[in-house]
N, C-alpha and C positions, 0 to 999 in steps of 0.2 A: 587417841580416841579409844574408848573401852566399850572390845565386844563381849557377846555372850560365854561364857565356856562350852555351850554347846557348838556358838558358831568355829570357836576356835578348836572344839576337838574333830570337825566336820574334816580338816586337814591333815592330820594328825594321823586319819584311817585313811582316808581318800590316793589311790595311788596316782602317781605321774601318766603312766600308760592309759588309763580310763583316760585324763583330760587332751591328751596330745594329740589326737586325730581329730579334736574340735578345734585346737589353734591350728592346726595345719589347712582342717577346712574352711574358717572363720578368716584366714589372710589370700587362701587362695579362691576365694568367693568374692572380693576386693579388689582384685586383681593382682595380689602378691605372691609373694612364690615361698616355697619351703624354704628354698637356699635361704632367702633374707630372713627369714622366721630362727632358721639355724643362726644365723648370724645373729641376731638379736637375744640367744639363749646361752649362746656361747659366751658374748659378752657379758652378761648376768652374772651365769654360772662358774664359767670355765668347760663345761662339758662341750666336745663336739660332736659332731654325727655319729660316732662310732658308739663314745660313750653315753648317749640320750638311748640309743637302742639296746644299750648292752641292760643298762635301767629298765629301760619299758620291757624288755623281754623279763628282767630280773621282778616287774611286778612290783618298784620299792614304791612304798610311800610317800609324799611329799616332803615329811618327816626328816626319810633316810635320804632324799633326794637334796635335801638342804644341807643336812650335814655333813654329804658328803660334795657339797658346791663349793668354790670359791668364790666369792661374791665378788664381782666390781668393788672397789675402791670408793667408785662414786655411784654405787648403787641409792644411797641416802640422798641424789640427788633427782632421785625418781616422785613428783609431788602429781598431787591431782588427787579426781575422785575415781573410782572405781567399785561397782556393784555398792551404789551407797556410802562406800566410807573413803575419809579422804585417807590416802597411803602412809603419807610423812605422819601422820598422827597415831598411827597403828600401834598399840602396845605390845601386843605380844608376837616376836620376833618371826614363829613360822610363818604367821598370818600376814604380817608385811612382807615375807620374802613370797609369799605365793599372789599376794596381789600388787606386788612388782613386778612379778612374770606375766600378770595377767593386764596390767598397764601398758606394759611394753607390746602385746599384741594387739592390745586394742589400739595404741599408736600407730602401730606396723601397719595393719591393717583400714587404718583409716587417713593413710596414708601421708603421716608426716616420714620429713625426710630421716633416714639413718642417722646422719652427725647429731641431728635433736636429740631421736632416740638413745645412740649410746653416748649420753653426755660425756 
């Protein structure tokens, strides 16, 4: 699926630390907890609690936040829509790797279970 260049430079600037106290608050308004949100990003990522703050404090951008991720293996098994666009379809790599992070909260938080979530 082919978005704007504007949509896809939105990520590009956008840092991790601005959006992460909205997944934090968006799973635990749900009734879910950080740990599980942690756990769902870690899965993703590879990063853990230590290194998500050492980020957020560092201010990186989603950008630096990707490349310095190691992605799930089976992150490509993350489909659905999100904010309009279906995920699997996404062309341009940052923009799928940040609305795979934002898939997986909105699963989190809407409460499917964990094994779903980290396929």
């Amino acid at each position: 699926m082919k978005t704007t260049p504007e949509h896809n430079e939105k990520f590009v600037n956008m840092t991790f630390a601005s959006v992460y106290p909205y997944y934090i608050n968006k799973v635990e308004r749900k009734g879910k907890t950080k740990a599980e949100l942690l756990q769902v990003i870690e899965w993703l990522t590879g990063f853990d609690e230590l290194k998500l703050n050492e980020l957020a404090a560092e201010n990186v951008t989603f950008e630096t936040f990707f490349e310095r991720a190691t992605l799930h293996s089976n992150a490509h098994l993350i489909t659905g829509i999100i904010c309009g666009y279906r995920v699997e379809k996404l062309i341009n790599p940052l923009t799928r790797n940040v609305r795979y992070l934002d898939k997986l909260v909105d699963e989190l938080a809407n409460g499917k279970a964990m094994d779903k979530i980290m396929r």
